[in-house]
C-alpha positions, 0 to 999 in steps of 0.5 A: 514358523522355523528360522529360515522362514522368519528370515525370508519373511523379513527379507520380504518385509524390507523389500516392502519398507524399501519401495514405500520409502522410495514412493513406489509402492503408496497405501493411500492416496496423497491429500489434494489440498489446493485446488486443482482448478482453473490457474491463476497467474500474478498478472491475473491479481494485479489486473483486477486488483487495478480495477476492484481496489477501493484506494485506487478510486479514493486517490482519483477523487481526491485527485478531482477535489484537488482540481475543484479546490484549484479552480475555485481558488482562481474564481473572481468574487461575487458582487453585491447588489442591492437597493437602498433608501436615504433620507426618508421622512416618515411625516413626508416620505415622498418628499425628501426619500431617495431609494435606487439601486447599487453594485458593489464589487471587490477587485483582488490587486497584487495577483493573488488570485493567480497566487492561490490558483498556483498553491493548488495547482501545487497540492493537485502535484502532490494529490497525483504523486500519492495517487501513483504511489498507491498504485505501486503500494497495491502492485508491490503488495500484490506481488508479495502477496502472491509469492507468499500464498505461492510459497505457503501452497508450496509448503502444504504440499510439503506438509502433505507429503510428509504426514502421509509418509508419517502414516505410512511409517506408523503402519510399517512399524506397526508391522514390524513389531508384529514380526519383532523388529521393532520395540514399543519405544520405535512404535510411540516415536514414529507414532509422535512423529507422525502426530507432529507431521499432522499438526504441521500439515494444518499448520501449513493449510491454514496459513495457506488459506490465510494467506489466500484470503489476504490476497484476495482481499487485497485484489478487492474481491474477498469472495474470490475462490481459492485456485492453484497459483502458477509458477515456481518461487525458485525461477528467476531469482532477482539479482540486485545492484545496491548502487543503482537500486539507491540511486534510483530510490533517491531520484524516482521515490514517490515519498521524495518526490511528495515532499519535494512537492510539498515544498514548492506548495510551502513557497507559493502559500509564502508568495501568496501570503506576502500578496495579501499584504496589497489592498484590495480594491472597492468599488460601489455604483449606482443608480437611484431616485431622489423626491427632495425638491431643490432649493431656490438656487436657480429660478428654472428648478424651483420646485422641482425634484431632484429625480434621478442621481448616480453614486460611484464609491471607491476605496482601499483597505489601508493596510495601518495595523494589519500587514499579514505579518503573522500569516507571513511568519507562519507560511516562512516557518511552514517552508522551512519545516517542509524543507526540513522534511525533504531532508528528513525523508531522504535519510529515511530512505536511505536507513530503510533502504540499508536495512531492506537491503540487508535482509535481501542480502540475507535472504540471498545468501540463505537461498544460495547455501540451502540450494547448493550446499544445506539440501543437497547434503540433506538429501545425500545423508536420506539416501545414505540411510536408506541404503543403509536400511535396505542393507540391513544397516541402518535402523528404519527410525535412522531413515525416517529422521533423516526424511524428516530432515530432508523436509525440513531443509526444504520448508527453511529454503521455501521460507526463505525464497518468498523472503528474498522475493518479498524484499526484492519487490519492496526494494524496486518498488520503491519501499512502499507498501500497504496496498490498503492503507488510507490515502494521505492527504495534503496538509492544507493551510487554514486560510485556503 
Protein backbone atom coordinates (compact mmCIF):
# COMPACT_ATOMS: atom_id res chain seq x y z
CA UNK A 1 0.00 0.00 0.00
CA UNK A 2 1.79 3.23 -1.08
CA UNK A 3 1.79 6.44 1.56
CA UNK A 4 -1.40 8.26 0.34
CA UNK A 5 -3.37 5.34 0.79
CA UNK A 6 -1.96 4.54 4.24
CA UNK A 7 -3.12 8.09 5.05
CA UNK A 8 -6.68 8.17 3.54
CA UNK A 9 -6.98 4.42 5.59
CA UNK A 10 -5.97 6.25 8.64
CA UNK A 11 -8.14 8.95 8.19
CA UNK A 12 -11.05 6.35 7.55
CA UNK A 13 -10.08 4.77 10.78
CA UNK A 14 -10.42 7.79 12.82
CA UNK A 15 -13.64 9.08 11.23
CA UNK A 16 -14.57 5.20 12.86
CA UNK A 17 -12.91 5.85 16.32
CA UNK A 18 -14.82 9.39 16.42
CA UNK A 19 -18.35 8.00 15.87
CA UNK A 20 -17.60 5.19 18.54
CA UNK A 21 -16.65 7.50 21.18
CA UNK A 22 -19.52 9.77 20.43
CA UNK A 23 -22.04 6.66 20.69
CA UNK A 24 -22.96 6.80 17.10
CA UNK A 25 -21.62 3.84 15.74
CA UNK A 26 -21.94 0.75 18.81
CA UNK A 27 -20.43 -2.82 18.05
CA UNK A 28 -22.43 -4.53 20.62
CA UNK A 29 -25.41 -4.16 22.34
CA UNK A 30 -25.64 -2.55 25.91
CA UNK A 31 -25.99 -5.20 28.85
CA UNK A 32 -29.64 -5.05 30.42
CA UNK A 33 -29.10 -5.47 33.66
CA UNK A 34 -31.74 -4.44 35.65
CA UNK A 35 -35.06 -5.51 34.75
CA UNK A 36 -36.79 -3.99 32.29
CA UNK A 37 -40.49 -4.99 34.12
CA UNK A 38 -42.96 -3.71 35.83
CA UNK A 39 -41.96 -0.23 37.86
CA UNK A 40 -41.81 -0.29 41.19
CA UNK A 41 -42.43 3.09 43.20
CA UNK A 42 -41.03 3.79 47.13
CA UNK A 43 -44.90 4.03 47.87
CA UNK A 44 -45.06 0.68 46.62
CA UNK A 45 -42.48 -0.75 49.48
CA UNK A 46 -43.64 1.35 51.91
CA UNK A 47 -47.34 0.04 51.53
CA UNK A 48 -46.42 -3.28 51.77
CA UNK A 49 -43.64 -3.02 54.17
CA UNK A 50 -46.95 -1.55 56.45
CA UNK A 51 -48.47 -4.85 56.04
CA UNK A 52 -45.87 -7.79 55.68
CA UNK A 53 -43.54 -6.44 58.48
CA UNK A 54 -43.02 -8.75 61.25
CA UNK A 55 -42.27 -5.99 64.01
CA UNK A 56 -45.22 -4.15 63.14
CA UNK A 57 -47.43 -7.03 64.64
CA UNK A 58 -44.80 -7.51 67.51
CA UNK A 59 -45.51 -3.99 68.46
CA UNK A 60 -49.42 -4.48 68.23
CA UNK A 61 -49.17 -7.53 70.54
CA UNK A 62 -47.10 -6.01 72.93
CA UNK A 63 -49.31 -3.00 72.75
CA UNK A 64 -52.47 -5.77 73.89
CA UNK A 65 -50.35 -7.62 76.44
CA UNK A 66 -49.95 -4.13 77.61
CA UNK A 67 -53.76 -3.42 77.80
CA UNK A 68 -54.27 -7.08 79.44
CA UNK A 69 -51.47 -6.25 82.30
CA UNK A 70 -53.58 -3.04 83.03
CA UNK A 71 -56.69 -4.62 83.46
CA UNK A 72 -55.45 -7.31 85.29
CA UNK A 73 -53.95 -4.89 87.58
CA UNK A 74 -57.27 -3.32 88.60
CA UNK A 75 -59.28 -6.90 88.99
CA UNK A 76 -60.46 -7.33 92.60
CA UNK A 77 -59.08 -10.56 94.63
CA UNK A 78 -60.57 -13.69 94.52
CA UNK A 79 -62.57 -14.90 97.82
CA UNK A 80 -62.04 -17.97 99.42
CA UNK A 81 -64.59 -20.52 100.31
CA UNK A 82 -64.41 -23.33 102.33
CA UNK A 83 -65.75 -25.69 104.79
CA UNK A 84 -64.64 -26.19 108.16
CA UNK A 85 -64.78 -28.73 111.04
CA UNK A 86 -64.14 -27.80 114.94
CA UNK A 87 -64.58 -29.51 117.93
CA UNK A 88 -64.71 -32.88 116.76
CA UNK A 89 -64.60 -35.86 119.18
CA UNK A 90 -63.77 -39.07 117.51
CA UNK A 91 -65.17 -41.25 120.59
CA UNK A 92 -68.58 -38.82 120.00
CA UNK A 93 -68.06 -37.16 116.69
CA UNK A 94 -71.72 -36.43 116.77
CA UNK A 95 -71.78 -34.84 119.80
CA UNK A 96 -69.47 -31.89 120.17
CA UNK A 97 -68.54 -31.68 116.10
CA UNK A 98 -69.24 -28.27 114.57
CA UNK A 99 -68.71 -28.00 110.68
CA UNK A 100 -70.42 -25.31 108.34
CA UNK A 101 -69.12 -23.27 105.59
CA UNK A 102 -66.96 -19.69 105.18
CA UNK A 103 -66.15 -16.80 102.69
CA UNK A 104 -63.01 -15.06 103.33
CA UNK A 105 -62.08 -11.94 101.38
CA UNK A 106 -59.47 -9.30 101.36
CA UNK A 107 -60.50 -5.97 100.77
CA UNK A 108 -57.20 -3.35 98.97
CA UNK A 109 -57.76 0.13 101.14
CA UNK A 110 -55.51 3.27 100.40
CA UNK A 111 -56.83 2.68 96.41
CA UNK A 112 -54.24 0.68 95.31
CA UNK A 113 -55.95 -1.12 92.93
CA UNK A 114 -56.42 2.35 90.91
CA UNK A 115 -52.65 2.86 91.83
CA UNK A 116 -51.59 -0.29 89.69
CA UNK A 117 -54.07 0.24 87.05
CA UNK A 118 -52.54 3.80 86.68
CA UNK A 119 -48.86 2.14 86.51
CA UNK A 120 -50.20 0.18 83.41
CA UNK A 121 -52.15 2.59 81.96
CA UNK A 122 -48.55 4.45 82.03
CA UNK A 123 -46.37 1.46 80.32
CA UNK A 124 -49.44 0.91 77.55
CA UNK A 125 -48.27 4.98 76.95
CA UNK A 126 -45.13 3.75 76.45
CA UNK A 127 -45.84 0.29 74.76
CA UNK A 128 -47.95 2.86 71.89
CA UNK A 129 -44.81 5.50 71.61
CA UNK A 130 -42.46 2.39 70.49
CA UNK A 131 -45.42 0.77 68.65
CA UNK A 132 -45.13 4.40 66.44
CA UNK A 133 -41.64 4.47 66.66
CA UNK A 134 -41.23 1.25 64.87
CA UNK A 135 -43.09 2.48 62.43
CA UNK A 136 -40.92 5.33 61.47
CA UNK A 137 -37.85 3.03 61.93
CA UNK A 138 -39.36 0.73 59.07
CA UNK A 139 -40.79 3.81 56.93
CA UNK A 140 -37.38 5.66 57.25
CA UNK A 141 -35.39 2.31 56.58
CA UNK A 142 -37.37 1.88 53.55
CA UNK A 143 -37.02 5.03 52.08
CA UNK A 144 -33.07 4.63 52.53
CA UNK A 145 -33.14 1.60 51.33
CA UNK A 146 -34.82 2.72 48.23
CA UNK A 147 -32.42 5.57 47.48
CA UNK A 148 -29.60 3.32 47.85
CA UNK A 149 -30.84 0.27 45.44
CA UNK A 150 -31.90 3.31 43.55
CA UNK A 151 -28.35 4.82 43.44
CA UNK A 152 -26.75 1.28 42.95
CA UNK A 153 -29.15 0.76 39.88
CA UNK A 154 -27.70 4.00 38.79
CA UNK A 155 -24.28 2.73 39.12
CA UNK A 156 -24.73 -0.65 37.18
CA UNK A 157 -25.86 1.31 34.57
CA UNK A 158 -22.69 3.55 34.84
CA UNK A 159 -20.66 0.50 35.03
CA UNK A 160 -22.32 -0.96 32.28
CA UNK A 161 -21.65 1.79 29.99
CA UNK A 162 -18.04 1.90 30.57
CA UNK A 163 -16.96 -1.56 30.38
CA UNK A 164 -18.70 -1.71 26.89
CA UNK A 165 -17.00 1.30 25.85
CA UNK A 166 -13.81 -0.50 27.33
CA UNK A 167 -14.32 -3.33 24.94
CA UNK A 168 -14.80 -1.47 22.24
CA UNK A 169 -11.52 0.60 22.99
CA UNK A 170 -9.85 -2.85 23.06
CA UNK A 171 -11.08 -3.77 19.67
CA UNK A 172 -10.32 -0.04 18.25
CA UNK A 173 -6.91 -0.34 19.53
CA UNK A 174 -6.41 -3.83 18.36
CA UNK A 175 -7.17 -2.24 14.85
CA UNK A 176 -5.00 0.38 15.39
CA UNK A 177 -1.93 -1.52 15.92
CA UNK A 178 -2.91 -3.60 12.96
CA UNK A 179 -2.36 -0.17 10.87
CA UNK A 180 0.82 0.75 13.25
CA UNK A 181 -0.90 3.50 15.20
CA UNK A 182 -0.60 2.06 18.37
CA UNK A 183 2.49 0.16 20.48
CA UNK A 184 1.88 -2.92 22.36
CA UNK A 185 2.59 -0.64 25.61
CA UNK A 186 -1.28 1.07 24.40
CA UNK A 187 -2.47 -2.32 23.59
CA UNK A 188 -2.08 -3.98 27.28
CA UNK A 189 -3.05 -0.38 28.95
CA UNK A 190 -6.51 -0.12 27.39
CA UNK A 191 -6.62 -3.95 27.64
CA UNK A 192 -5.95 -3.44 31.80
CA UNK A 193 -8.49 -0.82 31.73
CA UNK A 194 -10.87 -2.75 30.11
CA UNK A 195 -10.17 -5.85 32.49
CA UNK A 196 -10.92 -2.87 35.54
CA UNK A 197 -13.98 -1.66 33.95
CA UNK A 198 -15.35 -5.22 33.96
CA UNK A 199 -14.60 -5.95 37.69
CA UNK A 200 -16.30 -2.49 38.25
CA UNK A 201 -19.11 -3.49 36.67
CA UNK A 202 -19.76 -6.86 38.79
CA UNK A 203 -18.94 -4.87 41.57
CA UNK A 204 -21.63 -2.75 40.98
CA UNK A 205 -24.34 -5.54 39.97
CA UNK A 206 -23.74 -7.46 43.01
CA UNK A 207 -24.24 -4.47 45.20
CA UNK A 208 -27.15 -4.01 43.25
CA UNK A 209 -28.59 -7.24 43.73
CA UNK A 210 -27.46 -6.99 47.64
CA UNK A 211 -28.96 -4.16 48.10
CA UNK A 212 -32.42 -5.27 46.42
CA UNK A 213 -32.41 -8.13 48.71
CA UNK A 214 -32.00 -5.87 51.64
CA UNK A 215 -34.80 -4.13 50.45
CA UNK A 216 -37.03 -6.72 50.26
CA UNK A 217 -36.37 -8.20 53.02
CA UNK A 218 -36.99 -5.23 54.67
CA UNK A 219 -40.88 -4.87 52.98
CA UNK A 220 -40.92 -8.45 54.62
CA UNK A 221 -41.12 -10.41 51.38
CA UNK A 222 -37.76 -11.51 50.52
CA UNK A 223 -39.05 -13.52 47.40
CA UNK A 224 -39.90 -10.28 45.95
CA UNK A 225 -38.62 -9.82 42.34
CA UNK A 226 -36.02 -7.58 41.22
CA UNK A 227 -37.82 -4.67 39.08
CA UNK A 228 -36.61 -1.43 38.00
CA UNK A 229 -36.92 1.34 40.66
CA UNK A 230 -38.95 4.69 39.51
CA UNK A 231 -37.08 7.98 39.67
CA UNK A 232 -34.20 9.80 39.79
CA UNK A 233 -31.92 10.53 42.94
CA UNK A 234 -31.05 14.06 41.72
CA UNK A 235 -35.11 15.33 41.99
CA UNK A 236 -35.94 17.30 44.75
CA UNK A 237 -32.94 17.53 46.79
CA UNK A 238 -34.01 18.09 50.39
CA UNK A 239 -33.12 21.23 51.93
CA UNK A 240 -32.79 21.56 55.58
CA UNK A 241 -33.27 24.17 58.48
CA UNK A 242 -30.77 22.85 61.45
CA UNK A 243 -32.88 25.28 63.94
CA UNK A 244 -36.34 24.00 63.22
CA UNK A 245 -35.04 20.06 62.24
CA UNK A 246 -33.72 20.35 66.22
CA UNK A 247 -36.49 21.95 67.44
CA UNK A 248 -38.59 19.50 66.55
CA UNK A 249 -36.33 16.53 67.35
CA UNK A 250 -36.30 17.98 70.83
CA UNK A 251 -40.24 18.26 71.03
CA UNK A 252 -41.78 15.16 68.71
CA UNK A 253 -38.78 12.41 69.33
CA UNK A 254 -40.27 9.29 70.03
CA UNK A 255 -37.02 8.44 72.21
CA UNK A 256 -37.95 11.53 74.36
CA UNK A 257 -41.40 11.05 74.36
CA UNK A 258 -40.65 6.89 75.75
CA UNK A 259 -38.71 8.38 78.45
CA UNK A 260 -40.63 11.22 79.42
CA UNK A 261 -43.25 8.31 79.49
CA UNK A 262 -41.15 6.14 81.54
CA UNK A 263 -40.92 8.52 84.21
CA UNK A 264 -44.60 9.55 84.84
CA UNK A 265 -44.43 5.07 84.97
CA UNK A 266 -41.57 5.64 87.54
CA UNK A 267 -43.95 8.21 89.66
CA UNK A 268 -46.98 6.02 89.73
CA UNK A 269 -45.09 2.85 90.72
CA UNK A 270 -43.88 5.55 93.90
CA UNK A 271 -47.58 6.33 94.62
CA UNK A 272 -48.37 3.09 94.21
CA UNK A 273 -45.56 1.80 96.60
CA UNK A 274 -46.23 4.46 99.21
CA UNK A 275 -50.03 2.94 99.08
CA UNK A 276 -49.07 -0.35 100.12
CA UNK A 277 -48.08 0.87 103.29
CA UNK A 278 -52.37 1.06 104.43
CA UNK A 279 -53.44 -2.29 105.81
CA UNK A 280 -55.49 -4.08 104.05
CA UNK A 281 -58.80 -5.40 105.16
CA UNK A 282 -60.02 -8.82 106.05
CA UNK A 283 -62.95 -10.32 106.36
CA UNK A 284 -64.32 -14.02 107.28
CA UNK A 285 -68.09 -15.19 107.58
CA UNK A 286 -69.89 -17.96 107.77
CA UNK A 287 -72.38 -20.04 108.43
CA UNK A 288 -71.92 -23.59 110.23
CA UNK A 289 -73.74 -26.31 112.56
CA UNK A 290 -72.65 -27.18 115.90
CA UNK A 291 -73.90 -30.87 117.84
CA UNK A 292 -72.64 -30.04 121.29
CA UNK A 293 -75.43 -29.87 123.48
CA UNK A 294 -75.95 -26.58 125.91
CA UNK A 295 -75.50 -26.50 129.43
CA UNK A 296 -78.04 -26.47 132.26
CA UNK A 297 -78.14 -22.65 131.82
CA UNK A 298 -81.66 -22.18 130.95
CA UNK A 299 -84.14 -25.30 131.96
CA UNK A 300 -85.98 -24.84 128.33
CA UNK A 301 -82.66 -25.93 126.34
CA UNK A 302 -81.20 -28.49 128.45
CA UNK A 303 -80.63 -31.01 125.95
CA UNK A 304 -80.70 -29.77 123.10
CA UNK A 305 -78.25 -28.82 120.27
CA UNK A 306 -76.82 -25.80 119.73
CA UNK A 307 -77.73 -26.13 115.70
CA UNK A 308 -76.88 -23.67 113.56
CA UNK A 309 -74.37 -20.51 114.38
CA UNK A 310 -72.70 -17.65 112.38
CA UNK A 311 -69.02 -16.30 112.41
CA UNK A 312 -67.85 -13.05 111.08
CA UNK A 313 -63.83 -12.21 111.43
CA UNK A 314 -62.38 -8.92 110.77
CA UNK A 315 -58.93 -7.68 110.70
CA UNK A 316 -55.76 -5.94 109.63
CA UNK A 317 -52.18 -6.37 108.95
CA UNK A 318 -50.63 -4.19 111.55
CA UNK A 319 -48.03 -2.52 109.79
CA UNK A 320 -45.21 -2.93 113.00
CA UNK A 321 -42.14 -3.98 111.31
CA UNK A 322 -43.09 -3.99 107.81
CA UNK A 323 -43.83 -0.20 106.25
CA UNK A 324 -42.60 -1.02 102.59
CA UNK A 325 -39.64 1.22 103.37
CA UNK A 326 -37.48 -0.77 100.82
CA UNK A 327 -39.85 -0.96 98.22
CA UNK A 328 -40.39 2.94 98.53
CA UNK A 329 -36.40 3.68 98.28
CA UNK A 330 -36.13 1.38 95.63
CA UNK A 331 -39.31 2.84 93.19
CA UNK A 332 -37.75 6.74 94.49
CA UNK A 333 -34.11 5.77 93.36
CA UNK A 334 -36.10 4.11 89.93
CA UNK A 335 -37.51 7.84 89.27
CA UNK A 336 -34.52 9.48 89.67
CA UNK A 337 -32.62 7.08 87.47
CA UNK A 338 -35.77 7.44 84.77
CA UNK A 339 -35.47 11.16 85.47
CA UNK A 340 -31.70 11.11 84.86
CA UNK A 341 -32.46 9.18 81.75
CA UNK A 342 -34.75 11.72 80.13
CA UNK A 343 -31.95 14.08 80.47
CA UNK A 344 -29.55 11.85 79.29
CA UNK A 345 -31.44 10.96 76.06
CA UNK A 346 -32.12 14.52 75.34
CA UNK A 347 -28.24 15.37 74.99
CA UNK A 348 -27.97 12.18 72.83
CA UNK A 349 -30.25 13.53 70.56
CA UNK A 350 -28.60 16.61 70.59
CA UNK A 351 -24.67 14.80 69.93
CA UNK A 352 -26.47 12.54 67.02
CA UNK A 353 -28.26 15.25 65.65
CA UNK A 354 -25.05 17.54 65.40
CA UNK A 355 -23.16 14.61 64.06
CA UNK A 356 -26.12 13.63 61.39
CA UNK A 357 -26.24 16.92 60.43
CA UNK A 358 -22.85 17.43 59.83
CA UNK A 359 -22.62 14.52 57.01
CA UNK A 360 -25.86 16.13 55.71
CA UNK A 361 -23.98 19.11 55.55
CA UNK A 362 -21.16 17.28 54.04
CA UNK A 363 -23.14 15.40 51.57
CA UNK A 364 -24.83 18.61 50.46
CA UNK A 365 -22.14 20.53 49.79
CA UNK A 366 -20.23 17.46 47.94
CA UNK A 367 -23.58 17.24 45.91
CA UNK A 368 -23.25 20.88 45.00
CA UNK A 369 -19.60 20.93 43.82
CA UNK A 370 -19.93 17.72 41.79
CA UNK A 371 -23.03 18.96 40.07
CA UNK A 372 -22.00 22.74 39.29
CA UNK A 373 -18.15 22.55 39.23
CA UNK A 374 -16.25 18.89 39.39
CA UNK A 375 -18.67 17.04 36.22
CA UNK A 376 -19.14 19.61 34.25
CA UNK A 377 -15.40 20.41 34.09
CA UNK A 378 -14.93 16.38 33.63
CA UNK A 379 -17.14 16.67 31.16
CA UNK A 380 -15.36 19.66 29.32
CA UNK A 381 -11.69 18.10 29.42
CA UNK A 382 -13.71 14.65 27.67
CA UNK A 383 -14.95 16.60 25.04
CA UNK A 384 -11.45 18.69 24.73
CA UNK A 385 -9.86 15.36 24.03
CA UNK A 386 -11.92 14.26 21.88
CA UNK A 387 -11.53 17.18 19.43
CA UNK A 388 -8.09 16.69 20.07
CA UNK A 389 -8.36 13.08 18.53
CA UNK A 390 -10.32 13.77 16.15
CA UNK A 391 -7.74 16.76 14.96
CA UNK A 392 -4.91 14.52 15.21
CA UNK A 393 -3.79 15.95 18.51
CA UNK A 394 -4.45 13.96 21.28
CA UNK A 395 -3.18 10.56 21.49
CA UNK A 396 -6.73 8.00 21.74
CA UNK A 397 -5.61 6.63 25.53
CA UNK A 398 -5.57 10.58 26.34
CA UNK A 399 -9.64 10.40 25.47
CA UNK A 400 -10.13 7.00 27.09
CA UNK A 401 -8.60 8.44 30.63
CA UNK A 402 -10.30 11.51 30.17
CA UNK A 403 -13.71 8.92 29.72
CA UNK A 404 -12.86 7.12 32.33
CA UNK A 405 -12.65 9.97 34.51
CA UNK A 406 -15.79 11.33 33.43
CA UNK A 407 -17.30 7.98 34.83
CA UNK A 408 -15.83 8.19 37.46
CA UNK A 409 -16.90 11.92 38.80
CA UNK A 410 -20.33 10.52 37.92
CA UNK A 411 -20.03 7.37 40.34
CA UNK A 412 -18.49 10.02 43.40
CA UNK A 413 -21.73 12.24 42.70
CA UNK A 414 -24.45 9.32 42.79
CA UNK A 415 -22.55 8.00 45.94
CA UNK A 416 -23.02 11.00 47.16
CA UNK A 417 -26.52 12.00 46.37
CA UNK A 418 -28.27 8.57 47.93
CA UNK A 419 -25.77 9.98 51.04
CA UNK A 420 -27.30 13.42 51.41
CA UNK A 421 -30.60 11.53 50.90
CA UNK A 422 -30.16 8.78 53.50
CA UNK A 423 -29.04 11.57 56.00
CA UNK A 424 -31.69 13.84 55.03
CA UNK A 425 -34.55 11.05 55.90
CA UNK A 426 -32.93 9.99 59.20
CA UNK A 427 -32.95 13.63 60.32
CA UNK A 428 -36.81 14.23 59.64
CA UNK A 429 -37.13 10.99 60.68
CA UNK A 430 -36.34 11.62 63.92
CA UNK A 431 -33.17 9.47 63.95
CA UNK A 432 -34.50 6.46 64.06
CA UNK A 433 -33.51 3.45 62.25
CA UNK A 434 -33.29 -0.43 61.96
CA UNK A 435 -36.58 -1.18 60.55
CA UNK A 436 -35.81 -5.02 61.86
CA UNK A 437 -34.58 -4.42 64.98
CA UNK A 438 -36.64 -6.12 68.07
CA UNK A 439 -39.16 -4.17 69.57
CA UNK A 440 -37.79 -2.98 73.15
CA UNK A 441 -39.63 -3.75 75.73
CA UNK A 442 -40.70 -1.94 79.08
CA UNK A 443 -38.65 -2.38 81.98
CA UNK A 444 -41.46 -3.66 84.43
CA UNK A 445 -41.02 -3.71 88.16
CA UNK A 446 -40.61 -7.13 89.92
CA UNK A 447 -43.43 -6.97 92.04
CA UNK A 448 -46.14 -5.86 89.24
Amino acid sequence: MNPKALIIHAFALLFLLSATALGQVVSEPRREVIPTGPVMKLDDFEAMALQRNPTLAQADAAIRAAEGRQRQAGLFPNPVAGYFLEELAFRSPGETAEQGAFIEQTIPLGGKLGKARNVFARERDQVVIQAEAQRLRITNSIRMLYFETLGAQRLVELRADLSQLAREAVAITRELANVGQADRPDQLEIEIEAERAEIEFLNAQNDWTRAWQTLAAMVGNPALPAARLAGNPEDDLPLLNETQLLDTLLQQSPDLRVAAAGVERARAIVVRERAERVPDLFLRGGLGYSYERFEPVSPALVGQRKGLQGRLEVGVNVPIFNRNQGGIAAAEAELAIAERDLERMNLELRTRFAGGFREYRNAQQLVQRYRTQVIPRAREAYQMYLTNFRQMAAAYPQVLIAQRTLFQVEVEYVRALVQLRERAIGLRGFLLDGGLDPIRGVERNERQ
